[in-house]
GUTI-489339 format. One line per 10 residues: number of its first residue (from 0); their letters; for each residue x, y, z of N, C-alpha, C, O. Coordinates in steps of 0.02 Angstrom, whole numbers. Example, Ala and Ser with C-alpha at 12.3 -4.5 7.8 and 13.67 -1.06 7.14 Angstrom:
0> as> 660,-284,390,615,-225,390,660,-165,390,712,-166,423 ~ 642,-112,354,684,-53,357,645,2,394,670,57,402
END
This chain:
0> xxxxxxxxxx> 5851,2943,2018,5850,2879,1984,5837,2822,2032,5805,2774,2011 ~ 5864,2822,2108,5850,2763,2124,5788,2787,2165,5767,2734,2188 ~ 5756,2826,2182,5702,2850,2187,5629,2809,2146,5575,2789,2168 ~ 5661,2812,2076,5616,2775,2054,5595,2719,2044,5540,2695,2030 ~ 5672,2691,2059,5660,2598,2082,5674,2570,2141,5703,2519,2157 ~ 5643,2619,2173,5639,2620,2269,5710,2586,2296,5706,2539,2336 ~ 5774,2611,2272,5836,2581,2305,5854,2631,2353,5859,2692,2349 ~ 5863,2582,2407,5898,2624,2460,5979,2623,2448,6013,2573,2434 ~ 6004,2692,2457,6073,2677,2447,6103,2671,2528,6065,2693,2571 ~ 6156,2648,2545,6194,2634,2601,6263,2632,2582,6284,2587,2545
10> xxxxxxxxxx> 6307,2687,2608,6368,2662,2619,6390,2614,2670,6347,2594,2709 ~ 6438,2596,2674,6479,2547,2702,6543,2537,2713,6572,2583,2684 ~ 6580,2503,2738,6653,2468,2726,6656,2437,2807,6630,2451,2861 ~ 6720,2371,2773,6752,2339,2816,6765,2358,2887,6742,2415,2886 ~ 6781,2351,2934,6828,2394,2985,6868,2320,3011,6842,2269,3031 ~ 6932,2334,3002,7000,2314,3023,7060,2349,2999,7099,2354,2952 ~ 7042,2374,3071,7097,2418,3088,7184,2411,3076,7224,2452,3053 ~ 7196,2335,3103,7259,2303,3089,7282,2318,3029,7330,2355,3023 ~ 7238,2281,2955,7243,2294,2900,7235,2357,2882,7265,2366,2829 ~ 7205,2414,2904,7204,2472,2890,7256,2497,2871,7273,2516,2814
20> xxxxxxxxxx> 7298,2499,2951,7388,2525,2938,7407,2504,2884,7428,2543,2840 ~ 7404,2446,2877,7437,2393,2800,7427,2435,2757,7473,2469,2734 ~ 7367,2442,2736,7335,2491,2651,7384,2560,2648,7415,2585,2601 ~ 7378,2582,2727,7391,2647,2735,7455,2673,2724,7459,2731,2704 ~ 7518,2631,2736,7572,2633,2728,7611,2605,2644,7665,2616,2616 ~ 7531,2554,2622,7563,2542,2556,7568,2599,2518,7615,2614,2481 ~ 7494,2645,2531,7471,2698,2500,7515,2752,2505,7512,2796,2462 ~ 7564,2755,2559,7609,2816,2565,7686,2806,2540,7728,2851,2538 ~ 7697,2734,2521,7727,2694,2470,7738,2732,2407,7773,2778,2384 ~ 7699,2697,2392,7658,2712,2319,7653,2792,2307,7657,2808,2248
30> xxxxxxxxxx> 7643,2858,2364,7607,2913,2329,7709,2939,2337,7716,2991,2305 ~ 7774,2917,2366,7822,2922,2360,7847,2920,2304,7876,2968,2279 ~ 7840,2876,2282,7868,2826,2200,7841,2901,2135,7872,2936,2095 ~ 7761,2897,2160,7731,2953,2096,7765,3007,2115,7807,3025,2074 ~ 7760,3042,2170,7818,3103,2179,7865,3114,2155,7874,3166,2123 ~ 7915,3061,2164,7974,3054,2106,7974,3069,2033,8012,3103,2000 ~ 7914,3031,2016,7909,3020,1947,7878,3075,1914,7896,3077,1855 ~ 7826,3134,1934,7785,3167,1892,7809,3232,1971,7829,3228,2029 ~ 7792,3281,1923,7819,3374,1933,7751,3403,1936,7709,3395,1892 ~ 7742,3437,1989,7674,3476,2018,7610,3456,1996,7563,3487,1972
40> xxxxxxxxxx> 7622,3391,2009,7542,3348,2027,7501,3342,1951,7441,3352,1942 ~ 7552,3324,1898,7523,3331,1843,7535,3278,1798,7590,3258,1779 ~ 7477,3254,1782,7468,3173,1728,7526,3136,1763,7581,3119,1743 ~ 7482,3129,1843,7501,3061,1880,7472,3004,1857,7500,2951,1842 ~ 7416,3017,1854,7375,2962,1828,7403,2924,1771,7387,2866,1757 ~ 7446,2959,1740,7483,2901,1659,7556,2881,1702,7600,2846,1677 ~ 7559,2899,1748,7639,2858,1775,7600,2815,1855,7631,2808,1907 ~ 7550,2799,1848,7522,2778,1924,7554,2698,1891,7595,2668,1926 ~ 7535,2671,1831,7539,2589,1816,7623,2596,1841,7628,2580,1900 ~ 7651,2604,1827,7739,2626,1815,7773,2612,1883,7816,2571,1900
50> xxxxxxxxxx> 7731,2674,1924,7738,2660,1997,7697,2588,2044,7727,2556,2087 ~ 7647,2579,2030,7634,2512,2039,7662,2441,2033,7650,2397,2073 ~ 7703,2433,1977,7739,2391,1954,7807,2385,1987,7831,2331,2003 ~ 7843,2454,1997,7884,2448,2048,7885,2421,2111,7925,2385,2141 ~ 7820,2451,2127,7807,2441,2226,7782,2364,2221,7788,2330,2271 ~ 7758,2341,2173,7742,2275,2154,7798,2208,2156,7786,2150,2173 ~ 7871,2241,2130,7915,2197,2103,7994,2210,2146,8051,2189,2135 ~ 7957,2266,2207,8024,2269,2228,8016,2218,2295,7963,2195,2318 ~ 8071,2209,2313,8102,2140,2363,8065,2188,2451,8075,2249,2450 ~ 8035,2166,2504,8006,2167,2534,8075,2149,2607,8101,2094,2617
60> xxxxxxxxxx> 8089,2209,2642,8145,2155,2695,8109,2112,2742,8133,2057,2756 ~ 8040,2135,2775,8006,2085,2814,7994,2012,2778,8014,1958,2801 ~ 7957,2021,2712,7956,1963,2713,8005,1942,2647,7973,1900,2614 ~ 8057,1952,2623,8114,1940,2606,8086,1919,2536,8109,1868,2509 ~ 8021,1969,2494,7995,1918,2435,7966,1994,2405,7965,2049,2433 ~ 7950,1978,2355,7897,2031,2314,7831,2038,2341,7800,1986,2353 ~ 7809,2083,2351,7711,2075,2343,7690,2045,2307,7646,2010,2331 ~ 7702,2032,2219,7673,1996,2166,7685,1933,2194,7639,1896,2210 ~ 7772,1910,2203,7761,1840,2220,7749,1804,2263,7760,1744,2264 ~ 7713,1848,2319,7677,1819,2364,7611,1815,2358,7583,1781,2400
70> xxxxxxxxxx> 7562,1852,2296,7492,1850,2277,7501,1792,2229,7472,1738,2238 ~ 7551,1805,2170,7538,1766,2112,7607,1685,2100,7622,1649,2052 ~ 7626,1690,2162,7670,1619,2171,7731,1627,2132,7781,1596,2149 ~ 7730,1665,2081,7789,1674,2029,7820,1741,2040,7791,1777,2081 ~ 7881,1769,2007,7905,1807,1992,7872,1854,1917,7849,1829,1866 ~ 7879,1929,1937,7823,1957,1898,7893,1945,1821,7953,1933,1819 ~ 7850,1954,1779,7911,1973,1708,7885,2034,1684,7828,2044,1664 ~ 7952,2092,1687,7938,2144,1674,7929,2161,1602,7935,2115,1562 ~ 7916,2219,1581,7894,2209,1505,7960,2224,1474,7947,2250,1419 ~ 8034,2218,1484,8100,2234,1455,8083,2134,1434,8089,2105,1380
80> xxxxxxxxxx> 8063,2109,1496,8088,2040,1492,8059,2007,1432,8089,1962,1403 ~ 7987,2033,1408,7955,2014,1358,8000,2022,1273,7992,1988,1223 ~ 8052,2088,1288,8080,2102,1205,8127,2064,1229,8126,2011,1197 ~ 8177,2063,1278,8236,2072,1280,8256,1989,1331,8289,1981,1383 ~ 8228,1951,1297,8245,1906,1375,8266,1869,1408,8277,1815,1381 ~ 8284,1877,1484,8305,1857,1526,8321,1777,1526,8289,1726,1513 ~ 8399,1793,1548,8417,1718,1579,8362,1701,1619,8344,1646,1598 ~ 8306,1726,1687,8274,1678,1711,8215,1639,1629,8191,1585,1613 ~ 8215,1685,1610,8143,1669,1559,8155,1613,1505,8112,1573,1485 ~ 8230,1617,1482,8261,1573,1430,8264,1504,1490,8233,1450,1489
90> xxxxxxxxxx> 8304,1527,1529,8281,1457,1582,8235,1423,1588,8232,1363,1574 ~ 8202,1449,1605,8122,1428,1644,8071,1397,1561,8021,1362,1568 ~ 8096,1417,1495,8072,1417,1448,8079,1343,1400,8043,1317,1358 ~ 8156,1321,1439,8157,1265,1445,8163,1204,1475,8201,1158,1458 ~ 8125,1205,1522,8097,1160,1561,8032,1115,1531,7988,1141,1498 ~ 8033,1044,1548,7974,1007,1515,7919,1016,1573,7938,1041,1626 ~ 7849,997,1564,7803,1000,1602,7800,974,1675,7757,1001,1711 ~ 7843,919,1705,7839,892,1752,7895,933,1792,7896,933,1853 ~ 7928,958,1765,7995,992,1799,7977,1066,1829,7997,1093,1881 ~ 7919,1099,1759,7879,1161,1786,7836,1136,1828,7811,1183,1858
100> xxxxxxxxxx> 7817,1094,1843,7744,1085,1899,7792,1094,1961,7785,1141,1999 ~ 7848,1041,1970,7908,1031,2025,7902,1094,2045,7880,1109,2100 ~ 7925,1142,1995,7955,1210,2022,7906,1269,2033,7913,1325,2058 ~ 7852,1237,2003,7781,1301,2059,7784,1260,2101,7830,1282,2135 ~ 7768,1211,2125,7750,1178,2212,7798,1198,2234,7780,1235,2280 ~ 7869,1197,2232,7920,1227,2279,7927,1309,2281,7943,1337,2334 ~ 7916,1343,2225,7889,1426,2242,7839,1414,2271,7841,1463,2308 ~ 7768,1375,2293,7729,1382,2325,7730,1353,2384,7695,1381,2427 ~ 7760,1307,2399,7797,1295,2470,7862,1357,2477,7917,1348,2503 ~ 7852,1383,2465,7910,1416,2508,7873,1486,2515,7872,1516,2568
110> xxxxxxxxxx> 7849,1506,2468,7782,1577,2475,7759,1551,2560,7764,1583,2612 ~ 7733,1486,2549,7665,1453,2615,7711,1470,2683,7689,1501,2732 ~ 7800,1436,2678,7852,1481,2738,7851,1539,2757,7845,1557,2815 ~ 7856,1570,2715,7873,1634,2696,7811,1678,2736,7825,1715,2783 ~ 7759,1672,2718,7693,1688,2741,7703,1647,2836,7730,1689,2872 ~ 7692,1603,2861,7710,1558,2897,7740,1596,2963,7719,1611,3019 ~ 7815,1606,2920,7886,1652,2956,7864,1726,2974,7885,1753,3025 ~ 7812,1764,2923,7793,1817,2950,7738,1831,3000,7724,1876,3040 ~ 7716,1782,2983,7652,1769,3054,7670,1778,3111,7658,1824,3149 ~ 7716,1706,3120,7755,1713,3194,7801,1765,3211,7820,1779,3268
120> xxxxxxxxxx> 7821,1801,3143,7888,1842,3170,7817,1897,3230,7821,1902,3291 ~ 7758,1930,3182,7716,1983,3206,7692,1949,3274,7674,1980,3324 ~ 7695,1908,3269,7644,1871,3324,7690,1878,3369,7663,1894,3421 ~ 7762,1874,3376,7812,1864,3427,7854,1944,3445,7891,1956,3493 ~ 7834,1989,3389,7858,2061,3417,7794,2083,3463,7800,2127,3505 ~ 7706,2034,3445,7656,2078,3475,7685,2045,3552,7672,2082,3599 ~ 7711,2002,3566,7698,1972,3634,7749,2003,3661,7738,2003,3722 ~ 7815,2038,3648,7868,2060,3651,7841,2128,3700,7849,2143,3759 ~ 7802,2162,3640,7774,2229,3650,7740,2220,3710,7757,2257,3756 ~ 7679,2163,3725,7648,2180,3781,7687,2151,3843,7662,2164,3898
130> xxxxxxxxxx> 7736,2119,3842,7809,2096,3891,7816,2159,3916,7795,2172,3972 ~ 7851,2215,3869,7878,2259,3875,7842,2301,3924,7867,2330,3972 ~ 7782,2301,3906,7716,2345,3919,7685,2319,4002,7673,2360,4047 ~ 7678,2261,4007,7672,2237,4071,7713,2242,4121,7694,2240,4180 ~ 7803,2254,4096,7847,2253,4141,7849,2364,4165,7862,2389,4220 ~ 7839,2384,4128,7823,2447,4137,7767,2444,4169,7778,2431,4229 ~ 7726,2448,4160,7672,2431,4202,7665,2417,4286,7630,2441,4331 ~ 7715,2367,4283,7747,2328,4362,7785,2373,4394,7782,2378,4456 ~ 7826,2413,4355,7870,2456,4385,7842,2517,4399,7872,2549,4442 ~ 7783,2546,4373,7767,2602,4406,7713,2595,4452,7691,2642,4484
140> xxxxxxxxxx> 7693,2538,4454,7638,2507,4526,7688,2490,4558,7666,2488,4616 ~ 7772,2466,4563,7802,2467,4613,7841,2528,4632,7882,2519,4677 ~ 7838,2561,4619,7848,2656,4619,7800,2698,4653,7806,2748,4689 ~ 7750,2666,4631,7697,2696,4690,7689,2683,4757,7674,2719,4804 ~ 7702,2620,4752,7687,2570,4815,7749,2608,4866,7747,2638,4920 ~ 7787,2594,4830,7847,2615,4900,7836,2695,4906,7847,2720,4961 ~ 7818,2726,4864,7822,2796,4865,7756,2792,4932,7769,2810,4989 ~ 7709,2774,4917,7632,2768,4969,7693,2755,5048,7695,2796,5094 ~ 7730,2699,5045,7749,2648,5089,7782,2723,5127,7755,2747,5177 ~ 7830,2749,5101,7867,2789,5135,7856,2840,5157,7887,2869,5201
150> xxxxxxxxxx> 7780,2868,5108,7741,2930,5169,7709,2904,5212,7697,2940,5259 ~ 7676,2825,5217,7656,2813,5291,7715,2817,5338,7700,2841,5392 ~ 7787,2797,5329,7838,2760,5369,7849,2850,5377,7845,2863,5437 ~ 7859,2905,5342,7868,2947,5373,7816,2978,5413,7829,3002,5468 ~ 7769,2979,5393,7697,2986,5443,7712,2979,5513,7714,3023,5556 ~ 7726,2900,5519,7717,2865,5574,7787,2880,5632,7790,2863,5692 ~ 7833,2912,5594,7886,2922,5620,7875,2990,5643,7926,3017,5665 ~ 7820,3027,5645,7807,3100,5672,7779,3077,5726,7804,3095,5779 ~ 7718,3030,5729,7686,3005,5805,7717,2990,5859,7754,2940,5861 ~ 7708,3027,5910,7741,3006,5973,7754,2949,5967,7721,2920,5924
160> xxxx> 7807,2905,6010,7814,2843,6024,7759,2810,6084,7754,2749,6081 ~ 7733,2833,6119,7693,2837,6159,7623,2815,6144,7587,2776,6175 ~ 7608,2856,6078,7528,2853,6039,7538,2801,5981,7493,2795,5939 ~ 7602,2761,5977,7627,2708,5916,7555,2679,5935,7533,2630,5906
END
């Protein structure tokens, strides 16, 4: 077919690696949750939304927030909350328009922290790590050094005093 409308096909993808781990660990997340939920690998696919929604809405300890409400600024409402609902929802339900604007800019200032606080936290374990890494580093170039130092000093301590 694309033969006949002279398309070249090409795969592709991104490469960042950093983010890689990210996907990679959500993904082993997520294939945990379905494990739980479905028995020898069968009609995962009708409990995948189920498990999504979880890994979606549960509280995060790094960054002390949901995944949803760090994509979508709000708190997700689960579908109990839709029949059945929630003090936040009866709350939030009555609020007038200027009071809801108030209270997305302050969920969205505090998401913008939140995001902010995790930057620096990564940014300050990477500098930690290569601290760590440099001071190891120092210590086995000063391990060598004296180790070198002390087969010359014994070397030199075999040479006559004469031929010093």
């Amino acid at each position: 077919m694309s033969g006949t409308f002279k398309i070249k096909h090409k795969n592709s993808t991104t490469y960042k690696p950093l983010m890689n781990g990210d996907v990679e660990a959500a993904n082993k997340n997520i294939k945990k949750i379905l494990r739980k939920m479905v028995e020898k690998h069968k009609h995962w696919h009708e409990k995948l939304s189920f498990a999504l929604l979880g890994y979606r809405t549960t509280v995060r300890t790094s960054t002390r927030a949901t995944p949803y409400m760090l994509v979508y600024g709000t708190e997700a409402v689960i579908p109990t909350e839709v029949e059945i609902p929630s003090l936040r929802i009866i709350h939030e339900a009555e609020l007038d328009d200027a009071e809801w604007v108030k209270r997305c800019y302050e969920q969205l200032s505090l998401i913008d922290g939140k995001r902010m606080n995790t930057r620096k936290t990564e940014a300050l374990e990477h500098l930690r790590g290569e601290a760590d890494r440099f001071r190891n580093d120092c210590g086995e170039l000063r391990a060598q050094v004296q180790a070198k130092a002390s087969e010359e000093k014994g070397a030199l301590a075999k040479v006559p005093i004469g031929l010093r």
